[in-house]
C-alpha positions as CSV (number, residue, x, y, z in Angstrom):
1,X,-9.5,-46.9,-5.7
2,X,-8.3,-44.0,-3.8
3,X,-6.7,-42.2,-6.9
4,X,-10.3,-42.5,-8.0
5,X,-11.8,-40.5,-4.8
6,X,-8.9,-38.0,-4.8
7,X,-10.0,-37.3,-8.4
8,X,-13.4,-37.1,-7.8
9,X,-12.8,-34.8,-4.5
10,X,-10.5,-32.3,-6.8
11,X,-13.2,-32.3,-9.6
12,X,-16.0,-31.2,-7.0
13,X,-13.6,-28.9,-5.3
14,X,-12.9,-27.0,-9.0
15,X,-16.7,-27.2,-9.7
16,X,-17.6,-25.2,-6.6
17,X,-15.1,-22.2,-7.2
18,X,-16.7,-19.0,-5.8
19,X,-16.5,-16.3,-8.2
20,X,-17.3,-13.5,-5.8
21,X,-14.5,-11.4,-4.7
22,X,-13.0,-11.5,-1.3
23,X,-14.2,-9.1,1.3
24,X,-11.4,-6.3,0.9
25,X,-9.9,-7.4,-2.3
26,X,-10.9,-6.0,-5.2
27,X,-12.8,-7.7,-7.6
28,X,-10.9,-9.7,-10.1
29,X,-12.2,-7.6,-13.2
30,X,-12.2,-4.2,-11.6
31,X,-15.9,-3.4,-11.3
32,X,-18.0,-2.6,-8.2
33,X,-21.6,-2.5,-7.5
34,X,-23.2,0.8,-7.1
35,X,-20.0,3.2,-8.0
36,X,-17.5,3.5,-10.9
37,X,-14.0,4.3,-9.9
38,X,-10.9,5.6,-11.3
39,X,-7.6,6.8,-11.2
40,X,-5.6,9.9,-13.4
41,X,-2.2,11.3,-12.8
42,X,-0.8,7.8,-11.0
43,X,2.2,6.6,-13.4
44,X,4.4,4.1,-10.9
45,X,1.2,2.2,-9.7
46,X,-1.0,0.5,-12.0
47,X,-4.6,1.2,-11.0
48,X,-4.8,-2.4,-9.4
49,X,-2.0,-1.9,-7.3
50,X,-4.0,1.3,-6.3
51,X,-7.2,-0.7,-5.6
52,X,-5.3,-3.4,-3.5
53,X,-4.0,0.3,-1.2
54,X,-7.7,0.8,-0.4
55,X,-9.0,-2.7,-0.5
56,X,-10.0,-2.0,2.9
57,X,-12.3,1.5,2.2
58,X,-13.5,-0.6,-1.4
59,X,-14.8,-3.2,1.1
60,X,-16.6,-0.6,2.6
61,X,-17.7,0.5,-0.5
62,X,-18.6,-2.3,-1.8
63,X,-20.9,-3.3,1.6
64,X,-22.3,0.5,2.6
65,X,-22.1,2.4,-0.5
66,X,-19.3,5.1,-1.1
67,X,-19.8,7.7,1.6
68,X,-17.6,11.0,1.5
69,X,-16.0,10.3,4.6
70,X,-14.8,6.7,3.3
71,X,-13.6,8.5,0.1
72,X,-11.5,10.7,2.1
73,X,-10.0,7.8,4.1
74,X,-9.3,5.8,0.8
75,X,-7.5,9.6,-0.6
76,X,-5.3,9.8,2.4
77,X,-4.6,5.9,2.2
78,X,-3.5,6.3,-1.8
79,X,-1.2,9.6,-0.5
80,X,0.3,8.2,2.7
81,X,1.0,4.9,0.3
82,X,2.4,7.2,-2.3
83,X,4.7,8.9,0.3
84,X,5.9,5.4,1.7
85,X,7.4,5.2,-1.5
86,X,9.4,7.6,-2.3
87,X,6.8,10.4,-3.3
88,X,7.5,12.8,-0.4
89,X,5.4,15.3,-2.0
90,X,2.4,13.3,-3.1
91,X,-1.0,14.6,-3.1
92,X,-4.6,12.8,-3.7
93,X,-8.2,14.5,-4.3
94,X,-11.0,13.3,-5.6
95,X,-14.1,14.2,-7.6
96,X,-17.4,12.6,-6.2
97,X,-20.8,12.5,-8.2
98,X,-23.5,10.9,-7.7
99,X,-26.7,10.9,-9.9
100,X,-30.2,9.8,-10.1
101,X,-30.1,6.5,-10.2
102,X,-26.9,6.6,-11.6
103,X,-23.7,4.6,-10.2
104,X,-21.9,7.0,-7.5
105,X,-18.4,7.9,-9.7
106,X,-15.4,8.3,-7.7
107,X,-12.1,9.8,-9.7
108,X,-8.6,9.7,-7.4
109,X,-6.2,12.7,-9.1
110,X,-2.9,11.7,-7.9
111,X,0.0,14.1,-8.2
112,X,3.2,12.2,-7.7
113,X,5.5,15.1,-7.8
114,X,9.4,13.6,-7.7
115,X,10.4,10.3,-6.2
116,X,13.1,11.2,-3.6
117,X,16.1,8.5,-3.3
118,X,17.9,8.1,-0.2
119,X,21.6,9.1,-1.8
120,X,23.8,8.4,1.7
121,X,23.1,7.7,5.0
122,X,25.5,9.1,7.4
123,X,26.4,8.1,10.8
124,X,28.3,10.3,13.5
125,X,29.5,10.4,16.6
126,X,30.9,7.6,19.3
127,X,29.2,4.7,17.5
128,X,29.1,1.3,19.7
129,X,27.5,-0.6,16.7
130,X,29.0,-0.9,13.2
131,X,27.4,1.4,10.6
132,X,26.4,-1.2,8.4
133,X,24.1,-2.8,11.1
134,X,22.9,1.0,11.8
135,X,22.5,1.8,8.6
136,X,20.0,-0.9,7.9
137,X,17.9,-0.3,11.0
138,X,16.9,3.1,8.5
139,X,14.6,0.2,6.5
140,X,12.7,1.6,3.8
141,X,11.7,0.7,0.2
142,X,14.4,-0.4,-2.3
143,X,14.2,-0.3,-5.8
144,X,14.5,-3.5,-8.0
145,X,12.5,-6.7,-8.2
146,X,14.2,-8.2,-5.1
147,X,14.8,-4.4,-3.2
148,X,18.4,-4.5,-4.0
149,X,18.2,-1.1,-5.7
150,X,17.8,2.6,-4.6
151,X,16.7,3.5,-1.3
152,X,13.6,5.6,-1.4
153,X,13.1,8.2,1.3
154,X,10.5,7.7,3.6
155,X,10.0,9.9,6.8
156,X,8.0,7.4,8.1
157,X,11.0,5.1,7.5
158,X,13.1,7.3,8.3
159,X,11.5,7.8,12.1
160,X,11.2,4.5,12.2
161,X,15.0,3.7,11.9
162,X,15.9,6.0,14.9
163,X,13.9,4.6,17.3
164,X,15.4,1.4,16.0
165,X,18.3,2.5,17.0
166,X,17.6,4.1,19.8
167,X,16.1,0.9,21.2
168,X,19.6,-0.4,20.0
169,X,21.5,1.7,22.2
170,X,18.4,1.6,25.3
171,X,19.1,-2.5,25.7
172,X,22.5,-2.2,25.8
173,X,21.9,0.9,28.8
174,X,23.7,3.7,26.6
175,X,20.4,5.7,27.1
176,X,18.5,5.9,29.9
């Protein structure tokens, strides 16, 4: 009897599946109300990958309308993205029209420019930690499907991992 209600419970659950999209995800099939959008230039990132960056600006979209000033944030959220991975020189514009009646279209052009790898990390002077644990306090992307690959340069990262391990050496009362 309570296989039966379990079954019954699933079925109703499965029947009542939403299929609106969730507030800042993208939709599953790529279209938005109101505004077509696109990509050109982007090679490593496919364009959902891109659309999960600015999932927070396509909610936006998606509930105000594409605005110019939202476009710009979603730009500058696709470069600084682009940057965190390797693309140090990275740069995002964007066309904007807008039409009679017609759906606002929004095209990102996304230069990638080279992706920089991290080729040594060296460490100098009167160290009180070993390098290896300094070494990986400079975090960052890897290549590879589990991050065991190339490190890709970062300066965020890269910022990041000094004050790491300057808060390393603070604790401990080397720095004051």
């Amino acid at each position: 009897m309570n296989r039966v209600w379990v079954l019954i419970v699933f079925a109703a659950f499965l029947g009542c599946r939403s299929t609106a999209s969730t507030p800042g995800k993208p939709p599953a099939d790529g279209s938005h109300p109101g505004y077509e959008l696109t990509f050109s230039g982007n090679e490593a990132f496919s364009n959902g990958r891109l659309q999960e960056v600015i999932a927070n600006e396509l909610a936006a979209f998606d509930r105000d309308g594409p605005s110019r000033p939202e476009v710009d944030d979603a730009a500058y959220s696709l470069e600084e993205f682009h940057r965190s991975q390797g693309f140090h020189e990275a740069s995002v514009s964007y066309d904007y029209e807008s039409g009679d009646g017609e759906p606002v279209r929004i095209d990102f052009k996304i230069i990638e420019g080279p992706r920089a790898i991290v080729a040594k990390i060296q460490l100098e002077g009167d160290l009180q930690y070993d390098r290896d644990t300094l070494r990986k306090a400079v975090g960052g992307v890897r290549a590879g499907v589990l991050g065991g690959g190339e490190l890709y340069f970062s300066e965020s990262a890269v910022f990041a991992g000094i004050a790491t391990i300057r808060e390393f050496y603070f604790t401990e009362g080397y720095l004051t």
